[in-house]
C-alpha positions as a Markdown table, in Angstrom:
| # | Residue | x | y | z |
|---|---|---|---|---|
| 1 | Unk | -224.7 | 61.1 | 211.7 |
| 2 | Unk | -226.2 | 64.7 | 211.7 |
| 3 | Unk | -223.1 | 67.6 | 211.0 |
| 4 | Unk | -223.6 | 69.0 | 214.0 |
| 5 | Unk | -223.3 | 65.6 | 216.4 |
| 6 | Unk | -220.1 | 65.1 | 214.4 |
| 7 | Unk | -218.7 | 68.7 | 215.1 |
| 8 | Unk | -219.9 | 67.7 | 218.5 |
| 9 | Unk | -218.2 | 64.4 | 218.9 |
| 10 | Unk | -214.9 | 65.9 | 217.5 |
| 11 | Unk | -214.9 | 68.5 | 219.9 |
| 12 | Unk | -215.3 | 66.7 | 222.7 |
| 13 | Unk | -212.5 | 64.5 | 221.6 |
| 14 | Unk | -210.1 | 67.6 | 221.4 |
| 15 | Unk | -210.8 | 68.6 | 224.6 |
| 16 | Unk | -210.2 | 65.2 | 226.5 |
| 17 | Unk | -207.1 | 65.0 | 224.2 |
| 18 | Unk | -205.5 | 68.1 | 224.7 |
| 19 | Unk | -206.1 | 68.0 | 228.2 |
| 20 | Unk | -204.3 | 64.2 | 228.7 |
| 21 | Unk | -201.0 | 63.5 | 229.2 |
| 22 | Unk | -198.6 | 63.7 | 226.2 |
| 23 | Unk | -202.2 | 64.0 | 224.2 |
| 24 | Unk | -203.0 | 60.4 | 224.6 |
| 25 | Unk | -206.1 | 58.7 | 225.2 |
| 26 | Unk | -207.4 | 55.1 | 225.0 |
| 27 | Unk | -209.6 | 54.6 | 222.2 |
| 28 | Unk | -212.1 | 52.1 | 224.0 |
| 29 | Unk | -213.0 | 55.2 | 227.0 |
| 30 | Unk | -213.1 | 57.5 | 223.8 |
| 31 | Unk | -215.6 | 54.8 | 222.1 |
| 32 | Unk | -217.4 | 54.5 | 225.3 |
| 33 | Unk | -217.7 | 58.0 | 226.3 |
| 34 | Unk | -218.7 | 59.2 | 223.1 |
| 35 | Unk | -221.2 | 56.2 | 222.6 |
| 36 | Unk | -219.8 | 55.8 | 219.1 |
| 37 | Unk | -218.8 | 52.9 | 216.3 |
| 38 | Unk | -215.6 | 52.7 | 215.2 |
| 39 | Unk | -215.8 | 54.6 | 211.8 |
| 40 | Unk | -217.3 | 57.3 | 213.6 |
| 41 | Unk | -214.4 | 57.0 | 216.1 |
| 42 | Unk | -212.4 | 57.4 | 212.9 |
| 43 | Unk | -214.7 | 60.1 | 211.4 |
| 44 | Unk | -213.8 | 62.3 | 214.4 |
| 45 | Unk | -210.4 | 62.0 | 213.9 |
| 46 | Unk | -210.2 | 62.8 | 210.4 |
| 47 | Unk | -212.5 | 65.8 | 211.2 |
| 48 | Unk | -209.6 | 67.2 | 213.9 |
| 49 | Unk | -207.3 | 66.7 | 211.5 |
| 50 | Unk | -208.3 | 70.0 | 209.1 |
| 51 | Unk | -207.7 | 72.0 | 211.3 |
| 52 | Unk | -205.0 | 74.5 | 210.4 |
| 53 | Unk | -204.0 | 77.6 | 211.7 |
| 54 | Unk | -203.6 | 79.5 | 208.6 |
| 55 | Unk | -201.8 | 82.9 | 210.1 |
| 56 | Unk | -198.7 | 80.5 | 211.3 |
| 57 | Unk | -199.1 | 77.5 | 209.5 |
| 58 | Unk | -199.5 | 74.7 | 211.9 |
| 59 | Unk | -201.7 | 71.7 | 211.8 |
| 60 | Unk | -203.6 | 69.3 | 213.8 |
| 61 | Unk | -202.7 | 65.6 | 213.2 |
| 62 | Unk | -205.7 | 63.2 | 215.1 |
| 63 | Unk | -204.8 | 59.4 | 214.5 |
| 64 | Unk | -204.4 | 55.6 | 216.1 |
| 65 | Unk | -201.8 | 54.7 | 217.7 |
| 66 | Unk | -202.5 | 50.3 | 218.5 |
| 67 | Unk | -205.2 | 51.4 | 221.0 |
| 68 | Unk | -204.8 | 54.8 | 222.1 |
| 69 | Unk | -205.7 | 58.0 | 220.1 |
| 70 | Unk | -203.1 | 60.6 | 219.9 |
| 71 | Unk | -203.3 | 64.2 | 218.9 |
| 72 | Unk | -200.2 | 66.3 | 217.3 |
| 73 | Unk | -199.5 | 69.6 | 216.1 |
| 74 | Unk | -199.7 | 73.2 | 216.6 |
| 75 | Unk | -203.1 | 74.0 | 215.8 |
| 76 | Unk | -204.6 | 72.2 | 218.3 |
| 77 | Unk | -202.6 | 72.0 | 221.6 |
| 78 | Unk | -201.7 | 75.8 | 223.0 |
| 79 | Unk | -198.1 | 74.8 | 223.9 |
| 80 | Unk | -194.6 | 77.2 | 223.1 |
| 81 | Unk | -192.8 | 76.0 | 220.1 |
| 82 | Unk | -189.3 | 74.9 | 220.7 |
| 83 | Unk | -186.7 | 77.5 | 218.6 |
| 84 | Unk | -184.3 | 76.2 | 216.7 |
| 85 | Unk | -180.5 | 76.5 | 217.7 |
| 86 | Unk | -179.8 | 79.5 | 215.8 |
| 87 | Unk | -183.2 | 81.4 | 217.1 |
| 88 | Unk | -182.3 | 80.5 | 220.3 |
| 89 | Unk | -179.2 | 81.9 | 220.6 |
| 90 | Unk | -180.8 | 85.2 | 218.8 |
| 91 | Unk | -183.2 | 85.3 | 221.3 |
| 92 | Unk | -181.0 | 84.1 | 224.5 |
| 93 | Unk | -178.6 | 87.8 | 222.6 |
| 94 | Unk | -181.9 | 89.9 | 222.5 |
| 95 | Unk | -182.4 | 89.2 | 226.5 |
| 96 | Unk | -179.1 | 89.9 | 228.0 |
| 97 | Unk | -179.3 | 93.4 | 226.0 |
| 98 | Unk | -182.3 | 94.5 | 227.2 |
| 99 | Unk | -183.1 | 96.2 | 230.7 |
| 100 | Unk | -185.8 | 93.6 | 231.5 |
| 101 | Unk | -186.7 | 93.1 | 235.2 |
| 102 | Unk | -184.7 | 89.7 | 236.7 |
| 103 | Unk | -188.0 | 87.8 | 237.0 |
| 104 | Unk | -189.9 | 88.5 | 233.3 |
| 105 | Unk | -186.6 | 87.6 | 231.8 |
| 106 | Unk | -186.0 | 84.0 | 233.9 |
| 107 | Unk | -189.8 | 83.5 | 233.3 |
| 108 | Unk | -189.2 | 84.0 | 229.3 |
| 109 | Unk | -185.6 | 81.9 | 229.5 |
| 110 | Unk | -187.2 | 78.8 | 231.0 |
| 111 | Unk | -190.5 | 78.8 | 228.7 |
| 112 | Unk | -189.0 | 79.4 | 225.2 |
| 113 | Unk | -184.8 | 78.6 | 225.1 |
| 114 | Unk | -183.3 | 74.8 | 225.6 |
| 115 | Unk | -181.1 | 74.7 | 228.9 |
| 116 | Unk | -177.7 | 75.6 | 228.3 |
| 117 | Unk | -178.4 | 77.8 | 225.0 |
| 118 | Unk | -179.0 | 80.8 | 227.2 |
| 119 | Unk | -178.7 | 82.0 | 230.8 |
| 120 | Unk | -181.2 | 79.8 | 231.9 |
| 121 | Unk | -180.4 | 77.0 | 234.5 |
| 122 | Unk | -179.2 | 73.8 | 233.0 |
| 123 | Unk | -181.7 | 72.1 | 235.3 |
| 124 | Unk | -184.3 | 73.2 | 235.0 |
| 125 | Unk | -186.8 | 71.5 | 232.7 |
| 126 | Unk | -188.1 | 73.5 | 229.8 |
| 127 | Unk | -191.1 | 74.1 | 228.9 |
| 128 | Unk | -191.5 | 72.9 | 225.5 |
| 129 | Unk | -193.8 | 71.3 | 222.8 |
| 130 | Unk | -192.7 | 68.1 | 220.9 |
| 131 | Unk | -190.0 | 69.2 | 217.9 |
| 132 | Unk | -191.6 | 67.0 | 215.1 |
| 133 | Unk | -193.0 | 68.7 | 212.3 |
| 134 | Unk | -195.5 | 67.4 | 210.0 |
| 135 | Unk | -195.3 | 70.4 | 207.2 |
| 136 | Unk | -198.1 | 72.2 | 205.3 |
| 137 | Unk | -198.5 | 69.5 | 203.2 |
| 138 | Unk | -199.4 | 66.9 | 205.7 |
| 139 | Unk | -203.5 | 66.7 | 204.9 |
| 140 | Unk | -202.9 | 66.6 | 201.1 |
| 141 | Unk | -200.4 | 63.5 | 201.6 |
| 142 | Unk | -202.6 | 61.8 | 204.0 |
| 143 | Unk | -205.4 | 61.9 | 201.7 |
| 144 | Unk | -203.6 | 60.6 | 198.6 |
| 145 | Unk | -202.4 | 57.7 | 201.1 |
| 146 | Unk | -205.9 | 56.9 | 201.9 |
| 147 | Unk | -207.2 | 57.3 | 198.1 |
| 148 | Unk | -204.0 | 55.5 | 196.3 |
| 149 | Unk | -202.7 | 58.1 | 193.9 |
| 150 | Unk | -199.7 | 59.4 | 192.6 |
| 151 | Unk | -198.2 | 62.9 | 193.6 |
| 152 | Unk | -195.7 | 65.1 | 192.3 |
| 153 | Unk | -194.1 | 66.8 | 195.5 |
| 154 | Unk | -191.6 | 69.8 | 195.6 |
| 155 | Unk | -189.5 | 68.5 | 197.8 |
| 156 | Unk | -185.6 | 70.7 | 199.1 |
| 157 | Unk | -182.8 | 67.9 | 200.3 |
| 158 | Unk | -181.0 | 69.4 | 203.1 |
| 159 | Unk | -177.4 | 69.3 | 200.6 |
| 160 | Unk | -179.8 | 70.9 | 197.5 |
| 161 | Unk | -180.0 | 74.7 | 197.6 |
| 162 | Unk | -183.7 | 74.6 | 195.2 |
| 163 | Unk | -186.6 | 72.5 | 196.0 |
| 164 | Unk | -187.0 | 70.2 | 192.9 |
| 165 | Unk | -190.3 | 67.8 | 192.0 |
| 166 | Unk | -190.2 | 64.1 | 192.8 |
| 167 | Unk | -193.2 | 62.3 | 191.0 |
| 168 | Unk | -193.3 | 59.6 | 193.9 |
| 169 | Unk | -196.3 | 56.7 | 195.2 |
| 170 | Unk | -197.1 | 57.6 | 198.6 |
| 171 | Unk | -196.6 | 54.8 | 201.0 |
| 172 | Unk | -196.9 | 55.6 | 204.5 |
| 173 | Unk | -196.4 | 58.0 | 206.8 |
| 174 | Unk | -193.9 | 57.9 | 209.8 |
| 175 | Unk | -192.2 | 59.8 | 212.6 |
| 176 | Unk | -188.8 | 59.4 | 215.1 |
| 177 | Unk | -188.5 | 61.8 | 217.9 |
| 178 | Unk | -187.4 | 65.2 | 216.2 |
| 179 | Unk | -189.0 | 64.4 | 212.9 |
| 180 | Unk | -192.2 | 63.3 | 210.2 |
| 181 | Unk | -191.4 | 60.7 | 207.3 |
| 182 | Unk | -193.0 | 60.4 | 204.0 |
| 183 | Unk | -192.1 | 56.6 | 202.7 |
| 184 | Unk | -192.8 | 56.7 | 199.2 |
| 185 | Unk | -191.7 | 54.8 | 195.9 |
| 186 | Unk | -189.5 | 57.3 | 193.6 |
| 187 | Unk | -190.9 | 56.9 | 190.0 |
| 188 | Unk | -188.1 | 58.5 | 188.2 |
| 189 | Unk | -185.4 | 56.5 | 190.6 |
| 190 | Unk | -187.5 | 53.1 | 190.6 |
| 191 | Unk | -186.7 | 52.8 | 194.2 |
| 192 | Unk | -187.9 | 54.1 | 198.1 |
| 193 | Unk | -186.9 | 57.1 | 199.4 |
| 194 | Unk | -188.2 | 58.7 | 202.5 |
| 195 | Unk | -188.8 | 62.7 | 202.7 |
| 196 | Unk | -188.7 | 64.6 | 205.7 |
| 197 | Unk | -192.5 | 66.1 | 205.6 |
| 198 | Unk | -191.3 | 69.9 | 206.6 |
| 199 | Unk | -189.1 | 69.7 | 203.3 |
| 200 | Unk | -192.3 | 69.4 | 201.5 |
| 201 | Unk | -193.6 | 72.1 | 200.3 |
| 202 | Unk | -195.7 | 71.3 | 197.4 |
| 203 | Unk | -198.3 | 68.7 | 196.5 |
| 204 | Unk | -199.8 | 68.2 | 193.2 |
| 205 | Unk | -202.4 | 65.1 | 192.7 |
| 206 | Unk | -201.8 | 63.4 | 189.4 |
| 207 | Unk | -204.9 | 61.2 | 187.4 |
| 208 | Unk | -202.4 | 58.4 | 188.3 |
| 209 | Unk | -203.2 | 55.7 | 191.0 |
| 210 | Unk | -200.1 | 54.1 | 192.6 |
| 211 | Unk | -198.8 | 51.3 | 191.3 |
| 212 | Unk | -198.1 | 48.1 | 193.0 |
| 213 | Unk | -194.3 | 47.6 | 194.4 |
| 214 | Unk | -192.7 | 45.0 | 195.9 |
| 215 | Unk | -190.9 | 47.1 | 198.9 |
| 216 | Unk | -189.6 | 46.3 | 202.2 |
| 217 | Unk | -190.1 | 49.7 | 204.1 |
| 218 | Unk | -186.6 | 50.0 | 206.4 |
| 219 | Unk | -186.7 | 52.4 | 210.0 |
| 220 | Unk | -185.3 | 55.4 | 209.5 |
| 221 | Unk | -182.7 | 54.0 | 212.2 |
| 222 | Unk | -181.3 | 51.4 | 209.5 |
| 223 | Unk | -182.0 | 53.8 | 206.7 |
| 224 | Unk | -179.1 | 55.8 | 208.9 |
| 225 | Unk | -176.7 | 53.2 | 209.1 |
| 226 | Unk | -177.0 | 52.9 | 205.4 |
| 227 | Unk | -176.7 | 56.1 | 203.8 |
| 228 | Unk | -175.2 | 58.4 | 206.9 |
| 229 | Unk | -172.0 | 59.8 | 207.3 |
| 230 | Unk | -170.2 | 58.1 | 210.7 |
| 231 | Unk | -169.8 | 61.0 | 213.1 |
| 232 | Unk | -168.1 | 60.2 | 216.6 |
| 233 | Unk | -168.7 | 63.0 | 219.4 |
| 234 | Unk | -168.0 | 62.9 | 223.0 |
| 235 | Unk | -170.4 | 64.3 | 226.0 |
| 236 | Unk | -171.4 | 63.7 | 229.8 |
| 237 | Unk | -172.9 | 60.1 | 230.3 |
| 238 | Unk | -175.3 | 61.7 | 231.6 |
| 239 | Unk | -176.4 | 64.0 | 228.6 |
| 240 | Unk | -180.6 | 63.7 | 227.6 |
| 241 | Unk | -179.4 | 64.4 | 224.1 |
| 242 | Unk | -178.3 | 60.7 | 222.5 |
| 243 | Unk | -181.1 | 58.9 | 224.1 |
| 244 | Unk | -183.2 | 61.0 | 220.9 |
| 245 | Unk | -180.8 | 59.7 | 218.7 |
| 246 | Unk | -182.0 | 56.8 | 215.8 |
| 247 | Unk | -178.3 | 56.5 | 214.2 |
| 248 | Unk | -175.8 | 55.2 | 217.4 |
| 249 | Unk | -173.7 | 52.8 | 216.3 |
| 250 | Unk | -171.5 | 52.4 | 219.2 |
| 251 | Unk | -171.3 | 54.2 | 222.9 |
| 252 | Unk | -167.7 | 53.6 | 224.8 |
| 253 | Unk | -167.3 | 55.1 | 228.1 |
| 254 | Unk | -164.1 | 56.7 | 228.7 |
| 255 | Unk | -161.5 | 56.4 | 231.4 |
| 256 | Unk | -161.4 | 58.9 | 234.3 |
| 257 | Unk | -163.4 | 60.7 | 236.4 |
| 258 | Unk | -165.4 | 62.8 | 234.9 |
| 259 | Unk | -168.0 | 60.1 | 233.7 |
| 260 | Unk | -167.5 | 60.9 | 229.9 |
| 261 | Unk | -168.5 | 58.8 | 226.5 |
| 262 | Unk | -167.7 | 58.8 | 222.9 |
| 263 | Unk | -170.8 | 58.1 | 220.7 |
| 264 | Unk | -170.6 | 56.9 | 217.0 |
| 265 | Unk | -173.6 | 58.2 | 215.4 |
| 266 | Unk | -175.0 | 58.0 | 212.1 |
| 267 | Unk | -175.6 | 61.2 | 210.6 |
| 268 | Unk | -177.5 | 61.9 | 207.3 |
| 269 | Unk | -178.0 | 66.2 | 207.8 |
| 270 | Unk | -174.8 | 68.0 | 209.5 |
| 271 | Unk | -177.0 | 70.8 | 210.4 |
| 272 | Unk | -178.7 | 68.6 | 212.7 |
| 273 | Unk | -175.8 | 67.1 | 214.4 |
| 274 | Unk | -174.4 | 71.4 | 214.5 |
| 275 | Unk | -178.0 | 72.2 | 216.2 |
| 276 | Unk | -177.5 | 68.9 | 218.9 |
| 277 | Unk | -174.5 | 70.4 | 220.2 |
| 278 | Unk | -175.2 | 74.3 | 219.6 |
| 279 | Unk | -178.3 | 73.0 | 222.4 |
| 280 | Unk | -176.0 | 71.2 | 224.4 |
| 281 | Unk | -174.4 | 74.3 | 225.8 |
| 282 | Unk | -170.8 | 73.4 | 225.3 |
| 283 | Unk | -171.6 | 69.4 | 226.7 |
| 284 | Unk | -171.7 | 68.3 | 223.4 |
| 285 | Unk | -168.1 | 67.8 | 221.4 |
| 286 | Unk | -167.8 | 66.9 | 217.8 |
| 287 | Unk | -164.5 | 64.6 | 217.8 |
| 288 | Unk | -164.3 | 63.3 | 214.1 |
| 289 | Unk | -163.9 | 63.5 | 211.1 |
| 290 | Unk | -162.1 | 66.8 | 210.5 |
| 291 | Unk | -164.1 | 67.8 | 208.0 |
| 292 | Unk | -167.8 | 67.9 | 210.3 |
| 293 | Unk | -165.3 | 69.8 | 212.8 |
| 294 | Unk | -164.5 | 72.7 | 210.0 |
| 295 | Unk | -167.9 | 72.4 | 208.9 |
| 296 | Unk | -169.5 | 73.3 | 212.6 |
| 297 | Unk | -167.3 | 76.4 | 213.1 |
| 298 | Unk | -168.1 | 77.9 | 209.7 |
| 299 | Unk | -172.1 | 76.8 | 210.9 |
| 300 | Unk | -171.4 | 78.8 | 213.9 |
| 301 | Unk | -170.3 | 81.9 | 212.2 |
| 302 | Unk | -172.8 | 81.9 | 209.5 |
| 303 | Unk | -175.4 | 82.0 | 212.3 |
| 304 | Unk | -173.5 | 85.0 | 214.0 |
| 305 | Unk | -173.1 | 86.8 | 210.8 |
| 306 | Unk | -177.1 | 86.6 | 210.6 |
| 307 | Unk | -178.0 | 87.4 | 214.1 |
């Protein structure tokens, strides 16, 4: 196939993804349409997925998903970012101070903060792009999945103030709601381990292939109920927030009137759980342990001390 029929192709392909809903397509009108095989089909994805956007960082991610084609990342789809909790309540501080006119600021509330961590309504739907990020080291991972050889990645643990190098055998590649998943064999440990892909910040290909290893890959939900610390929180039954979550281990409704639960959640990164009800707006409740409880407020300050 000629360059340009490819570029072609693979535009056309943006365009028809970018433009469906949640960037989904069926691969068989795609195959049709484009009046393509199937390792062209493929061909145009791989192509979509170099593109970067090298002034903020964000890729394009083009790939199968059973039938349908699906498109991810920043580079590609012109959607807001969601803020994090801590930018969020910057931003939700930088709005109330200024002199803005009633309508630019409800405009900018409802397209950029998470209802509840501002003045914005708490029902109103915001307008915001999927959470999940695949890192700058996506492409570089992909590829040594595809060609079978051994990487040393700097990778950061949430609990490890350094990023330190893993010399790992890629696996596979996986994603929840919030987050990407590198599933690869620890050489050094002589066991799995899976690496959040925005932790990543460094690839380096060895001259090694992989080797062989007898592994039974686990979901990141059972990886949770494994190795996560047992947090129980309480919130409205009617809360959007734990139907996200991988990690519940038990949901009791409480008595009364005001239609409340108690969750037991699985939690490997406290930051994540302090974000989930920083977001909440106050609906969210950390119950237990005492520790997670002292560990929140000192997260809270920390993020007013640096606002």
């Amino acid at each position: 196939m000629a360059h340009n029929d490819r570029v072609t192709g693979a535009l056309w392909l943006l365009e028809a993804l970018t433009a469906a809903p949640e960037q989904r397509i069926d691969a068989a009108y795609a195959k049709q349409t484009l009046a393509c095989t199937d390792e062209e089909l493929d061909g145009y994805l791989s192509l979509l997925s170099t593109l970067a956007d090298r002034t903020g960082g964000g890729r394009t991610i083009a790939y199968r998903d059973g039938s349908a084609l699906v498109l991810e990342g920043n580079a590609a789809c012109m959607k807001p970012l969601r803020l994090t909790a801590g930018e969020g309540m910057a931003l939700a501080h930088v709005l109330s101070s200024l002199n803005l006119d009633h309508n630019l600021a409800d405009r900018l509330e409802r397209a950029l903060l998470v209802p509840g961590s501002g003045n914005a309504s708490t029902n109103t739907k915001p307008l915001l792009a999927n959470t999940r990020s695949f890192g700058t080291c996506y492409q570089q991972l992909s590829e040594a999945l595809t060609d079978g050889v051994r990487c040393r990645i700097t990778y950061r643990a949430q609990t490890e103030r350094e990023p330190t190098v893993r010399t790992i055998d890629p696996l596979s590649i996986e994603t929840s709601d919030d987050n990407a998943y590198l599933l690869a064999w620890n050489v050094e440990k002589h066991a799995t381990r899976r690496y959040r892909l925005d932790r990543v910040s460094a690839v380096e290909l060895t001259d090694d292939s992989v080797e062989r290893h007898q592994v039974i890959p686990d979901t990141v939900a059972s990886s949770l109920s494994t190795t996560g610390t047992t947090a129980t929180v309480e919130c409205s039954v009617d809360s959007d927030a734990p139907t996200r979550w991988l990690g519940i281990r038990r949901v009791e409704q409480m008595p009364g009137a005001d239609a409340r639960q108690r969750i037991m959640v699985q939690v490997s990164t406290p930051a994540w759980l302090f974000d989930e009800v920083l977001a909440a707006g106050g609906d969210l409740v950390i119950v237990a342990p005492a520790e997670l409880r002292g560990q929140f407020i000192a997260y809270v300050q920390k993020l007013r001390d640096t606002r």
